[in-house]
C-alpha positions in Angstrom: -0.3 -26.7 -198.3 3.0 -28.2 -199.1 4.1 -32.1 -198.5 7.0 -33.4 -199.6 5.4 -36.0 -201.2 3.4 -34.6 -203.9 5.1 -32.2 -206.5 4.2 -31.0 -210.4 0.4 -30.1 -208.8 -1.5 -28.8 -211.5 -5.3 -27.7 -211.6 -7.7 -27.4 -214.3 -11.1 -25.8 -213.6 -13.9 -28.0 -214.5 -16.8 -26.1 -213.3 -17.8 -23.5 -211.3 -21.7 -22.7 -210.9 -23.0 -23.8 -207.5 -19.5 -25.1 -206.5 -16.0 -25.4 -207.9 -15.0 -28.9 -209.7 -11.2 -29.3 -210.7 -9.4 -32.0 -212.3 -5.9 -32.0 -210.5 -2.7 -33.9 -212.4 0.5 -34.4 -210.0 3.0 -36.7 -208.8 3.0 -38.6 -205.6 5.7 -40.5 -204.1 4.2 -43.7 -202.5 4.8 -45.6 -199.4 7.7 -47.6 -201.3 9.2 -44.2 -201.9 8.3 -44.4 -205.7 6.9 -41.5 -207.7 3.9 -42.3 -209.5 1.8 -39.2 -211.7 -1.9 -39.5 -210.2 -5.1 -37.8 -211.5 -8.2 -36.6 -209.6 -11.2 -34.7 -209.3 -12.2 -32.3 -206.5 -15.2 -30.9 -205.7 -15.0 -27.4 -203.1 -18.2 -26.3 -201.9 -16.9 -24.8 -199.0 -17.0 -25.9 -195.5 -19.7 -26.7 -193.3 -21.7 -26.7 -189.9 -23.8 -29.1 -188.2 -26.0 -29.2 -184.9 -27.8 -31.6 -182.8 -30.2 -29.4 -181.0 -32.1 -31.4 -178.1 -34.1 -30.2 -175.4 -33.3 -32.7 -172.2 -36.7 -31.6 -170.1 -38.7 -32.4 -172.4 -36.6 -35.4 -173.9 -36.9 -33.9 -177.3 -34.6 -33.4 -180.5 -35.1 -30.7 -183.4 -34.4 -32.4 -187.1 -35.4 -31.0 -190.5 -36.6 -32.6 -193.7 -36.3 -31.6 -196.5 -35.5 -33.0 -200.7 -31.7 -33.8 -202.0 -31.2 -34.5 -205.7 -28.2 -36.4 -205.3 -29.9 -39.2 -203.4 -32.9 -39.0 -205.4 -30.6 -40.1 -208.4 -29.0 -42.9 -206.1 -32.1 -44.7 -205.1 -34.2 -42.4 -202.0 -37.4 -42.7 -203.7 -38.7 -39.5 -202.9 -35.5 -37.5 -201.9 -36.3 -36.5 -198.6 -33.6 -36.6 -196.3 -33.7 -36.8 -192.2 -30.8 -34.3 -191.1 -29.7 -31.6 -188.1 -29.7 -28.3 -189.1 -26.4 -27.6 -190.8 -25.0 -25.5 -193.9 -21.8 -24.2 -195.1 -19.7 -22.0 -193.3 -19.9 -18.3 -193.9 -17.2 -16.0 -193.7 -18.1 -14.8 -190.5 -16.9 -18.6 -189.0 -18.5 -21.6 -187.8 -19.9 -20.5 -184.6 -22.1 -17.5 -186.3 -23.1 -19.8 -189.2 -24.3 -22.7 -187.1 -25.9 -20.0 -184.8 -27.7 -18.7 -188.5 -28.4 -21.9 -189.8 -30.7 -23.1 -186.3 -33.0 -20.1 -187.2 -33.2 -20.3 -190.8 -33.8 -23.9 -190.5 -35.6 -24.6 -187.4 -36.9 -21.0 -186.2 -34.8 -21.1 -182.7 -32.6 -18.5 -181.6 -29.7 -20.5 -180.0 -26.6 -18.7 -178.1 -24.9 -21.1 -176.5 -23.1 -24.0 -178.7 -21.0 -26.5 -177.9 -18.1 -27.9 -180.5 -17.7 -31.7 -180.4 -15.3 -32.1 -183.4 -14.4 -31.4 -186.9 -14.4 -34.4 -189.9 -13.5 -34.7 -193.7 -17.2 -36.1 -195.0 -16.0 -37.9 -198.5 -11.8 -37.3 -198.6 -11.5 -39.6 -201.6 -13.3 -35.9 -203.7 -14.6 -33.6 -201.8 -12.4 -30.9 -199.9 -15.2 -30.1 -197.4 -14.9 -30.4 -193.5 -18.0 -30.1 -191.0 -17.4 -28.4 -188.0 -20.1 -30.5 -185.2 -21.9 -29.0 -182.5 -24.5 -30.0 -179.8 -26.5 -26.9 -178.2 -29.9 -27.3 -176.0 -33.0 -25.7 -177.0 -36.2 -25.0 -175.5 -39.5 -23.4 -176.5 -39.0 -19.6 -174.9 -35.9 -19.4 -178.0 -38.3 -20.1 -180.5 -38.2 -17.0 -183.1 -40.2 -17.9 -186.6 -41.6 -20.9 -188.2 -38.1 -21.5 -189.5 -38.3 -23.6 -193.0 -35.0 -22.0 -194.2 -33.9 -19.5 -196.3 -36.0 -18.3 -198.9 -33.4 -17.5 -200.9 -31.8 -20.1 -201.4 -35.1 -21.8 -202.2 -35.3 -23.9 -198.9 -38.0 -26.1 -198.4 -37.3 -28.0 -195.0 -39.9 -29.2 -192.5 -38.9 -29.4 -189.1 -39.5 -32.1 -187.1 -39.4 -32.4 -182.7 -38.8 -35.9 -182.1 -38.7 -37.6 -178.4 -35.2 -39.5 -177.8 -36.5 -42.9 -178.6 -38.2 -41.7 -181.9 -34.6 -40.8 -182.8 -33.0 -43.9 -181.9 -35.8 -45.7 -183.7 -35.1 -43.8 -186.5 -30.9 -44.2 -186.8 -31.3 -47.8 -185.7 -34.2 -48.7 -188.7 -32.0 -47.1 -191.2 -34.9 -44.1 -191.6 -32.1 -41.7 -190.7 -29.3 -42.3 -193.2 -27.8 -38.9 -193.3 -23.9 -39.2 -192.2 -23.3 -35.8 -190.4 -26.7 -36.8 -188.2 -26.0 -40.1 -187.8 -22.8 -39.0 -186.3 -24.4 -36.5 -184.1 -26.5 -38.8 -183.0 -24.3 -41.3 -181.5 -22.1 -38.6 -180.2 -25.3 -37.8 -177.9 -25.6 -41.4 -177.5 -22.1 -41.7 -176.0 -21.9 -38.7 -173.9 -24.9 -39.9 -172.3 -27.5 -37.4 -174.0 -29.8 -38.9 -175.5 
């Protein structure tokens, strides 16, 4: 991590329960080549994964439900969130924790994945970046009930919705999750869905 555009970086740890939280101090040269001190905040949870799962016989697509403080506090009257199965990224890398995430979440035993692309979710403070996948699905890979993990005090329903249900959904603003939403019209554009 070095630029030559940022020197003096110094961090001070904030908090760290669930997550880590620093406030960094440091000084950035600008586009006009002047050197200005800055001072932010940064929020690491980690990295994380996130997979549209669709079944193309049957015209289907897996999604979960399930409550998020945060946008309880920021107006979703009841918390409940539309979103593809996703979580952060274990050590063992992104392919074994999206492959973990689909059965903890939705029940399905998936083995083959596809990766459409990585993104930054909220660069202005958080450090996290979502690796994407799509991966098919079908009814013989089905393993549990799914629901998610019980240890980490998961309560997610999940949801089989045809292809126009889900373009119903992202198109009446029902869906307003960011890393779905961009899944979605990924399989929009390559002609899936």
């Amino acid at each position: 991590m070095e630029s030559d555009r940022i020197k003096n970086l110094k961090a001070e740890l904030l908090s760290d329960n669930w997550a880590k939280l620093e406030k960094y101090t440091y000084d950035y040269q600008n586009f006009a080549g002047a050197w200005e001190t800055q001072v932010r905040e940064s929020y690491d949870r980690g990295n994380g994964v996130a997979v549209y799962l669709y079944n193309p016989e049957r015209q289907k697509v897996l999604l979960t439900r399930q409550f998020r403080l945060p946008t309880y506090l920021n107006g979703n009257s009841n918390g409940l969130m539309v979103e593809v199965a996703a979580g952060v990224m274990e050590p063992d890398g992104p392919e074994e924790s999206i492959k973990r995430e689909i059965l903890e979440e939705t029940g399905y035993a998936i083995t083959q994945i596809e990766k459409c692309f990585e993104a930054y979710m909220s660069p202005g403070s958080v450090t996290e970046i979502i690796h994407f996948y799509l991966a098919e699905y079908n009814e013989n890979q089905r393993q549990t009930e799914g629901g998610g993990a019980d240890y980490e005090s998961e309560d997610i329903e999940v949801l089989e919705w045809s292809y126009d249900r889900v373009k119903e959904a992202l198109t009446q603003g029902e869906i307003k999750d960011a890393k779905t939403m961009m899944l979605i019209q990924h399989a929009m554009i390559q002609g899936i869905i």
